[in-house]
C-alpha positions in Angstrom: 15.8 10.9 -30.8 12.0 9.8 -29.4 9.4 10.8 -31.4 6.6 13.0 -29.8 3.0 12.2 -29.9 2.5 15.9 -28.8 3.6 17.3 -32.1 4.2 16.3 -35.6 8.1 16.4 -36.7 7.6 17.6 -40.4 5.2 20.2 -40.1 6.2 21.5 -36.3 2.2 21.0 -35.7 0.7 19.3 -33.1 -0.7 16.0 -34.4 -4.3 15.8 -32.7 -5.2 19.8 -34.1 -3.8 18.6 -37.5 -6.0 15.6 -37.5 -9.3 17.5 -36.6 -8.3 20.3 -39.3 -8.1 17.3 -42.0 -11.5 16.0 -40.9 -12.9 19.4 -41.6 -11.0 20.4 -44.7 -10.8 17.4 -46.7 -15.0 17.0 -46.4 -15.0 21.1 -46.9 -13.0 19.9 -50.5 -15.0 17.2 -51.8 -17.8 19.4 -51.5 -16.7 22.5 -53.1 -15.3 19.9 -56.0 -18.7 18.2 -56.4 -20.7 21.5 -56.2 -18.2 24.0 -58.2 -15.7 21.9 -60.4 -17.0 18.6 -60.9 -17.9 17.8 -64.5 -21.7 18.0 -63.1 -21.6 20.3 -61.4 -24.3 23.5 -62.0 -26.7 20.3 -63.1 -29.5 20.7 -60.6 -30.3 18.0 -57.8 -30.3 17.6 -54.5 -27.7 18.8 -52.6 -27.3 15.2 -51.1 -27.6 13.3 -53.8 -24.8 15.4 -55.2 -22.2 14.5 -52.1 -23.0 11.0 -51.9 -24.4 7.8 -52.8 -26.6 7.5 -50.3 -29.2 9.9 -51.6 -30.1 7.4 -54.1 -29.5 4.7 -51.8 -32.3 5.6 -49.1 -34.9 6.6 -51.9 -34.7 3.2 -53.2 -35.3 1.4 -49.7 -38.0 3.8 -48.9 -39.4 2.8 -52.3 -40.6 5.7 -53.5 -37.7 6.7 -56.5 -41.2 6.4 -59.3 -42.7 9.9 -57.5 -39.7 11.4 -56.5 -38.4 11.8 -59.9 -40.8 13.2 -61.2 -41.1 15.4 -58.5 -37.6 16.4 -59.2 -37.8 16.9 -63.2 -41.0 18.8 -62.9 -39.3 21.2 -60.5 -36.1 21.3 -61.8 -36.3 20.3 -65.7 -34.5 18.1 -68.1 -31.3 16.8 -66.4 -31.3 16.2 -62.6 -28.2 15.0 -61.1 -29.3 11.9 -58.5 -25.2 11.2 -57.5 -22.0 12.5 -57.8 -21.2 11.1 -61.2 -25.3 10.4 -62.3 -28.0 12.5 -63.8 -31.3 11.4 -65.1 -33.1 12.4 -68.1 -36.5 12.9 -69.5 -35.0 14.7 -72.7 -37.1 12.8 -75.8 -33.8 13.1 -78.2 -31.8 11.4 -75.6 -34.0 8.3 -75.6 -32.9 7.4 -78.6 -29.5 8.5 -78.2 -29.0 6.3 -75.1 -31.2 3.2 -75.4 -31.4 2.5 -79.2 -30.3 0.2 -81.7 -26.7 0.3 -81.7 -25.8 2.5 -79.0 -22.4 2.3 -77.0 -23.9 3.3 -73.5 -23.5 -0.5 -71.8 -25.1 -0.8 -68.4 -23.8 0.4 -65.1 -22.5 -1.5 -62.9 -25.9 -1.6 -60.6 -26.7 -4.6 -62.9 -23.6 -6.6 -61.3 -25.4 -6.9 -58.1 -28.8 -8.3 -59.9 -26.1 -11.0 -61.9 -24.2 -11.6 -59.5 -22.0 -15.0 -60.2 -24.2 -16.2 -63.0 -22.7 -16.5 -66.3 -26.1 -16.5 -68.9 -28.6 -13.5 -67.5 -30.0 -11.4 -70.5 -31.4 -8.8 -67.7 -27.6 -8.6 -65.9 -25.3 -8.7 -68.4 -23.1 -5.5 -69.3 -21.1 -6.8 -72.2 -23.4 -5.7 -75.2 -21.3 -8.4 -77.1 -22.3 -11.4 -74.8 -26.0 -10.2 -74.3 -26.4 -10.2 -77.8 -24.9 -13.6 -78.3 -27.1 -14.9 -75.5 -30.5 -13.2 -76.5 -30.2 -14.7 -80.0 -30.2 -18.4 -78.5 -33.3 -17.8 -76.8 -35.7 -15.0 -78.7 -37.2 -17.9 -80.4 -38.6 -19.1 -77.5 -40.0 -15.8 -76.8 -41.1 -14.2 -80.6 -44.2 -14.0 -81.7 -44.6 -16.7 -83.5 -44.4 -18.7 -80.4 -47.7 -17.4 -78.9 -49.9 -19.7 -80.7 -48.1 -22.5 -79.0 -48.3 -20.7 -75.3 -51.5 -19.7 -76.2 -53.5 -22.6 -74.9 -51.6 -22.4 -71.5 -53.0 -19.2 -70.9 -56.5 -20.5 -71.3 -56.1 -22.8 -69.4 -55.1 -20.9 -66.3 -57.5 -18.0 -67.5 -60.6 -21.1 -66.8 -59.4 -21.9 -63.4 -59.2 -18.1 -62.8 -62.6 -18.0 -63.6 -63.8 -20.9 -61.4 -62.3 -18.9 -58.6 -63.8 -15.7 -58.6 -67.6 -17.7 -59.7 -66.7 -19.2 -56.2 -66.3 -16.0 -54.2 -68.9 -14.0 -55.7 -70.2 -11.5 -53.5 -67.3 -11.6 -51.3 -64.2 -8.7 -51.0 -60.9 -10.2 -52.3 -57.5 -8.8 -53.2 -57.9 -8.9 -56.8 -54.4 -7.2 -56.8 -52.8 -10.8 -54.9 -55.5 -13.3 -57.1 -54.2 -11.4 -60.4 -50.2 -12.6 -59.2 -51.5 -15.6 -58.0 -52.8 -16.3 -61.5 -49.7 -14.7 -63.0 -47.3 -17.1 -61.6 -49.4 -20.2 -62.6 -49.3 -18.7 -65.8 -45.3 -18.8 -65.7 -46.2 -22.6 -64.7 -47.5 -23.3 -67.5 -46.3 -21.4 -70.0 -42.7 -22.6 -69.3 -43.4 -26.1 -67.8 -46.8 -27.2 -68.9 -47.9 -27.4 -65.6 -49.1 -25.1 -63.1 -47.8 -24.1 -59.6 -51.0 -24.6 -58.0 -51.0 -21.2 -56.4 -54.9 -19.9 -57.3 -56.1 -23.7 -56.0 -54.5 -23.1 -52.8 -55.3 -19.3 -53.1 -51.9 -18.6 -52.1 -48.7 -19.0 -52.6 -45.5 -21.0 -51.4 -43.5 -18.2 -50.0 -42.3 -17.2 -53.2 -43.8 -13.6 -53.4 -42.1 -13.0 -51.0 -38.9 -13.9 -51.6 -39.0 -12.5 -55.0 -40.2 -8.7 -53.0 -37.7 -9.1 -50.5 -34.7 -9.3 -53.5 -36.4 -6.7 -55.6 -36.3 -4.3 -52.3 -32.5 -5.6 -51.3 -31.4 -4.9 -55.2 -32.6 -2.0 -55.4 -30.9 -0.4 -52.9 -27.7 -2.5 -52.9 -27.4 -1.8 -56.2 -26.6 2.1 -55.1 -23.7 0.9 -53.9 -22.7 -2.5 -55.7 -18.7 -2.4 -54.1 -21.3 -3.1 -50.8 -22.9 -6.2 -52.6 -19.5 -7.6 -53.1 -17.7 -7.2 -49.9 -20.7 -9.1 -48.7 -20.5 -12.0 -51.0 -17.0 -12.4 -49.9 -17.6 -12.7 -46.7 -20.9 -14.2 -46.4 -19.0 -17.9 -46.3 -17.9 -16.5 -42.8 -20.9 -13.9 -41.7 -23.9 -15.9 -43.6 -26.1 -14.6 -46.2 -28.0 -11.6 -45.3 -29.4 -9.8 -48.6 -32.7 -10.3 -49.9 -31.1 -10.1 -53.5 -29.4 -13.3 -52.9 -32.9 -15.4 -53.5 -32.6 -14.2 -57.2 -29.3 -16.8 -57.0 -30.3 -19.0 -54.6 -33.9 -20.6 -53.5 -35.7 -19.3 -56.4 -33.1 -20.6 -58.7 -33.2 -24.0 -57.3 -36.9 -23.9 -57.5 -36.5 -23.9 -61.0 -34.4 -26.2 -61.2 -36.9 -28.9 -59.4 -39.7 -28.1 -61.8 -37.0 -28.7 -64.8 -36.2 -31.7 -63.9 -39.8 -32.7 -62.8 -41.0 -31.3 -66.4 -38.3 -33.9 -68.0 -40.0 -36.4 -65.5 -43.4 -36.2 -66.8 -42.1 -36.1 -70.5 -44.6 -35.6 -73.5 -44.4 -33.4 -76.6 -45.7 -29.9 -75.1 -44.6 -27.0 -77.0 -43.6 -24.9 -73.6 -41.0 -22.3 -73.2 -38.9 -25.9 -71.8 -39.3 -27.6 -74.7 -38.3 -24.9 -77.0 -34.9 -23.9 -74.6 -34.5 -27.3 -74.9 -34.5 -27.5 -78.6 -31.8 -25.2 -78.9 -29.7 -26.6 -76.6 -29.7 -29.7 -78.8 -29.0 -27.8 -81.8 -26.0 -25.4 -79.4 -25.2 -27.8 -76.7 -22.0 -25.5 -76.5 -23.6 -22.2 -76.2 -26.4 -23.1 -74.2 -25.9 -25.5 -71.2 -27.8 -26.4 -68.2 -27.0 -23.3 -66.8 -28.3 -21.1 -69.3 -31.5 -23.1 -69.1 -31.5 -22.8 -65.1 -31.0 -19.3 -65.6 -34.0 -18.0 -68.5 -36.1 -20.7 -66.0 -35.1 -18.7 -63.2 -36.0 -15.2 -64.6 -39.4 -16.8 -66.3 -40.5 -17.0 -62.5 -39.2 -14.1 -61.3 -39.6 -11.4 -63.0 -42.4 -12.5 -65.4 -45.0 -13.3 -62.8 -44.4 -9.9 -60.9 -44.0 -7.5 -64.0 -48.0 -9.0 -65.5 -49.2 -8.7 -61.9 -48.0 -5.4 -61.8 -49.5 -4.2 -64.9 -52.8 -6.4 -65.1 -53.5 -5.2 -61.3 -53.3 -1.5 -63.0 -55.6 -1.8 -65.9 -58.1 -3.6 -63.8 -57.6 -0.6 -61.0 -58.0 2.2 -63.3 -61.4 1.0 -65.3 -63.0 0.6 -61.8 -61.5 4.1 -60.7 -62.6 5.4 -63.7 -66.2 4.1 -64.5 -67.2 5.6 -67.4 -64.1 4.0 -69.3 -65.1 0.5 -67.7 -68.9 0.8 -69.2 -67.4 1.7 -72.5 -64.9 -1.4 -72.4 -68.1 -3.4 -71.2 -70.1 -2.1 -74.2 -67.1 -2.9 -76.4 -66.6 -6.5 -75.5 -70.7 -6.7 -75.4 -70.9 -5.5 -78.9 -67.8 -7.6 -80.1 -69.7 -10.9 -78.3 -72.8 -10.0 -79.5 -71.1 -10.6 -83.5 -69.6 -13.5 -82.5 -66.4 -12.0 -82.9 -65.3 -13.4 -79.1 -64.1 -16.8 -77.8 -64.5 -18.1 -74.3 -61.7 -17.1 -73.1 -60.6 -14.4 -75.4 -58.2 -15.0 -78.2 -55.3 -12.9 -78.8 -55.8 -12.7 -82.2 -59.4 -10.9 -81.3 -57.9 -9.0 -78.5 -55.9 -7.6 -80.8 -58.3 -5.8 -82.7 -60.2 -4.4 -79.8 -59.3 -0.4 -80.0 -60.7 0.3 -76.9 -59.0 -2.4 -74.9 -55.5 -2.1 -76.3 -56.4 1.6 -75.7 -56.8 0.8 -72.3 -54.0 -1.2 -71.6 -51.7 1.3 -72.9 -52.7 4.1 -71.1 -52.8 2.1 -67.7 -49.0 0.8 -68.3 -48.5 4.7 -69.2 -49.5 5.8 -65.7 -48.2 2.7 -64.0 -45.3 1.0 -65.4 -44.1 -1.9 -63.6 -40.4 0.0 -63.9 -40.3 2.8 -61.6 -36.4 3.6 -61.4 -34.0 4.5 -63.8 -32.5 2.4 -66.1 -28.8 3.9 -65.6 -26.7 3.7 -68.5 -22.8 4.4 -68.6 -21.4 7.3 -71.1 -19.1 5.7 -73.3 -15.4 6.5 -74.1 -15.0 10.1 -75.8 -18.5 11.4 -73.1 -21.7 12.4 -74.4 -23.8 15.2 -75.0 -26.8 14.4 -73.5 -30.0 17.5 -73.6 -27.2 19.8 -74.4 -24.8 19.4 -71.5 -21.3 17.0 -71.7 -21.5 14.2 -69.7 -17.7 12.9 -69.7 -17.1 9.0 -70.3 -17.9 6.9 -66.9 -20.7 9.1 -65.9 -23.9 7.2 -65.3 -26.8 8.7 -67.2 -30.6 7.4 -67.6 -34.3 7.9 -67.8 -37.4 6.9 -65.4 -40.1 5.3 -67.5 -42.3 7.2 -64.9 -41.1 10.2 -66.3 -41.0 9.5 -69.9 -45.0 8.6 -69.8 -45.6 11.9 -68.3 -44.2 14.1 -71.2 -46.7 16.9 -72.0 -45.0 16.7 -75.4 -46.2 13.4 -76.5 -48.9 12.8 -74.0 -50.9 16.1 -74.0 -51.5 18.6 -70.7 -54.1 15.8 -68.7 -50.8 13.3 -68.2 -52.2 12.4 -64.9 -55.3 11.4 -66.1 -56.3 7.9 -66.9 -57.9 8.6 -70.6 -57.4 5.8 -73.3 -58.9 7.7 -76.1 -55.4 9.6 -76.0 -54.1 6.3 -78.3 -57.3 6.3 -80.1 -55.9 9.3 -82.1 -54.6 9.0 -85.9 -50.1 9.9 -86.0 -50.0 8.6 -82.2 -46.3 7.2 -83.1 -44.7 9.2 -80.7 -46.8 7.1 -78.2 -46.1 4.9 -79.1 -42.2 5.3 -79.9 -41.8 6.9 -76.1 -43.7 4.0 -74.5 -41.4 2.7 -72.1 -43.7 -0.3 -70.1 -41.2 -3.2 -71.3 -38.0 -0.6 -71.9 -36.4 0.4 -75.1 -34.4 -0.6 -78.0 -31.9 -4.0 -77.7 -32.6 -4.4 -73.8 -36.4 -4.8 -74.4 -38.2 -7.3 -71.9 -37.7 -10.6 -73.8 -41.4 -11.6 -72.2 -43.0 -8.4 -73.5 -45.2 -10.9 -75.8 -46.2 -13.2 -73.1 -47.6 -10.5 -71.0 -49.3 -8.4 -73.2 -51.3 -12.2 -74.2 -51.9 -13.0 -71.1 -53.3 -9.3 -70.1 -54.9 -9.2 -73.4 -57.1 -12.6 -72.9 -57.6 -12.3 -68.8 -58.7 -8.3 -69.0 -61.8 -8.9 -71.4 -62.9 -12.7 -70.7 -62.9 -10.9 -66.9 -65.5 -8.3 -67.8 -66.9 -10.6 -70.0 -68.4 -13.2 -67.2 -68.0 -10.6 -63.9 -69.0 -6.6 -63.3 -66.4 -5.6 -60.7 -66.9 -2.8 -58.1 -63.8 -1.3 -55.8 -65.2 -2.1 -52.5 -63.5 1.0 -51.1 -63.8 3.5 -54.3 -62.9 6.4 -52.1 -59.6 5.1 -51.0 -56.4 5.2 -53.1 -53.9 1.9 -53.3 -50.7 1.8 -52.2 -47.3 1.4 -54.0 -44.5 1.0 -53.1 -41.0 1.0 -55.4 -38.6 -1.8 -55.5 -37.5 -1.2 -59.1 -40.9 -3.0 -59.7 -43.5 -0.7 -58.0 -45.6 -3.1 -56.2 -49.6 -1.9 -55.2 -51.5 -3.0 -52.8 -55.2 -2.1 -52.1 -56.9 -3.8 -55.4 -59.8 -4.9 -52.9 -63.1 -6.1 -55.3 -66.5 -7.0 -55.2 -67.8 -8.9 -58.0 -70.7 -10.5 -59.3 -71.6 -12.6 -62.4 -73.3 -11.0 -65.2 -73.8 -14.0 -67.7 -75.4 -17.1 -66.8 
């Protein structure tokens, strides 16, 4: 018998109606599952974001995820659900619960697409097992105790800094691009012994913007990492289209050239290089060329951005805020008068300067470089996370953007740039919630590095220049690729010492 196109021989329906009626139910069902029955469901959020990936997915190429979560948690509390199996937090207990020492929530698989093929990559990694491993061949390299070897790096790019902006006195420049441009010199010669050259050009190679266009693809790839792979696959045939791909490619080939020209110019310098290298001698097994490549690779591109980020706010908010500049000026005036103060700044002086740690807290409270959530998966047996279950798989995590605008542990005026808020005796909870370089065993390995090289640049600055905003009536820009990048740092400066 010849089958009929007309009609549909098992349900006596005609095919094309039954078709159109399962386009219409089968979306009708997801949504009534998603909205009524799913495990989430009655968690507030966006109806969008509650259907579909996407939501997410266009917040984070529009770059604006730092606002609109808080937004969202202002308006709708606690737990907001951003997908169809995610929620983020700004419950305080769950901090803890989520991100400390020893906690089974491993990272979601948004990381993958940041990874990608390599093998060593402390930010990527998901296996807690093989981060851990990893992280204690290199923290060495990045503790403490290695500062006073960086330390002299720093100056130096801190003095060619200088030279710069004694050449352009008078003058508006981007302080915002001149603070990256000294950043990634820094990353020069911190980890090589040997600067790019970017503030004696006054610009760079092309590498800014590489390293923004893979922030922005990552981002918003990492919505949908299935997406990410299908591409690699078939990039061999199609090409490579994602910015993300720079993380693995150019930028990682970049550092391998200034590797090998390091081993080139040889010497005994007591750079990040030398120290990798050092434990590769004593590990040769463990930690390869690759690895080294690879913490190389991430020196460059996320350690120039993430200072840049965070020295561009501190230097934004003192001039927004005058009176807390003059009382950082009178601070570093009074502290130079005793000759407590090198030229440039030690860290070990910096240090004990309340009002300018003060001030570099509270502007990486308002601004930290980290504007999206740092998404979590619930481990096996779920969670219960600010009093709701979250079953196992579910992808759960907090917005540093939130978290530093708790009224609980920040006060009522958590919009306000006010430094003497850490200038208060039992401030622990400041300091426990502060969220600038993450939390618990994922903490930014280059927290150390960063806060030295803000800590000497931020007072030998003020110490030799007064800085005005040449625009102080307009607002900067921002925009959030998981890093939330500003523009509109524009500066007039003059000297004040001879």
């Amino acid at each position: 018998m010849a089958f009929s196109l007309s009609s549909s021989p098992l349900l006596g329906l005609p095919a094309i109606p039954l078709l159109l009626t399962s386009l219409l139910v089968l979306p009708l069902v997801y949504i009534i599952y998603q909205r009524i029955f799913s495990p989430l469901a009655g968690i507030p959020g966006p109806f969008w974001a509650t259907l579909w990936r996407l939501w997410m997915t266009k917040h984070s190429w529009d770059g604006d995820m730092n606002r609109t979560m808080i937004d969202l948690h202002h308006e709708l509390g606690t737990l907001v659900r951003t997908g169809p199996s995610e929620v983020s937090v700004s419950d305080l207990t769950a901090i803890k619960q989520i991100y400390g020492a020893g906690s089974k929530f491993r990272k979601s698989d948004w990381y993958s697409v940041w990874q990608g093929h390599r093998k060593f990559d402390l930010f990527g990694e998901r296996d807690e097992k093989v981060h851990g491993e990893q992280r204690r061949l290199v923290s060495r390299s990045y503790a403490m105790d290695s500062l006073k070897d960086l330390e002299q790096y720093v100056d130096n790019a801190v003095n060619v800094f200088l030279d710069h902006m004694s050449q352009r006195q008078g003058q508006v420049i981007d302080m915002g691009n001149w603070v990256q441009l000294f950043a990634f010199d820094v990353i020069g010669e911190v980890t090589f012994s040997k600067r790019f050259g970017f503030m004696d050009a006054a610009g760079d190679d092309g590498s800014f913007g590489q390293i923004e266009g893979a922030l922005k693809s990552a981002s918003w790839v990492g919505q949908i990492p299935s997406f990410y792979w299908i591409h690699d696959a078939l990039s061999p045939y199609i090409g490579n289209h994602l910015g993300i791909s720079a993380r693995h490619g150019s930028l990682r080939q970049f550092a391998i050239k200034e590797i090998a020209a390091r081993q080139d110019r040889g010497g005994n310098q007591k750079d990040i290089l030398s120290k990798l290298r050092a434990t590769q001698k004593e590990k040769p097994a463990e930690m390869d060329e690759n690895a080294v490549a690879s913490m190389a690779t991430s020196n460059i591109f996320a350690g120039s951005d993430t200072t840049a980020i965070s020295t561009r706010a501190i230097i934004y908010y003192l001039l927004k805020n005058p009176q807390c500049k003059h009382k950082l000026i009178e601070e570093i005036d009074e502290w130079q008068a005793q000759g407590k103060l090198s030229d440039p700044v030690k860290l070990s002086e910096a240090d004990k300067m309340p009002y300018l740690q003060a001030v570099m807290y509270e502007a990486l409270r308002l601004h930290p470089a980290v504007g999206m959530s740092l998404p979590r998966v619930v481990p096996a047996g779920g969670a219960t996370i600010a009093g709701r279950y979250l079953p196992a798989g579910s992808v759960v995590g907090a917005n540093p953007w939130v978290i530093h605008r708790s009224k609980e542990v920040y006060g009522d005026d958590v919009e306000a740039f006010r430094p003497e808020r850490w200038m208060v005796e039992n401030n622990g909870d400041m300091h426990r919630f502060f969220f600038a370089f993450g939390s618990g065993s994922r903490m930014c390995l280059g927290r150390n590095i960063s806060w030295m090289e803000m800590s000497k640049l931020i007072p030998t600055l003020f110490l030799h220049f007064n800085l005005e905003l040449s625009e102080p009536e307009k607002d900067w820009t921002m925009n959030c690729w998981w890093f939330v990048m500003q523009q509109g740092v524009n500066v007039r400066l003059t000297r004040r010492l001879s």
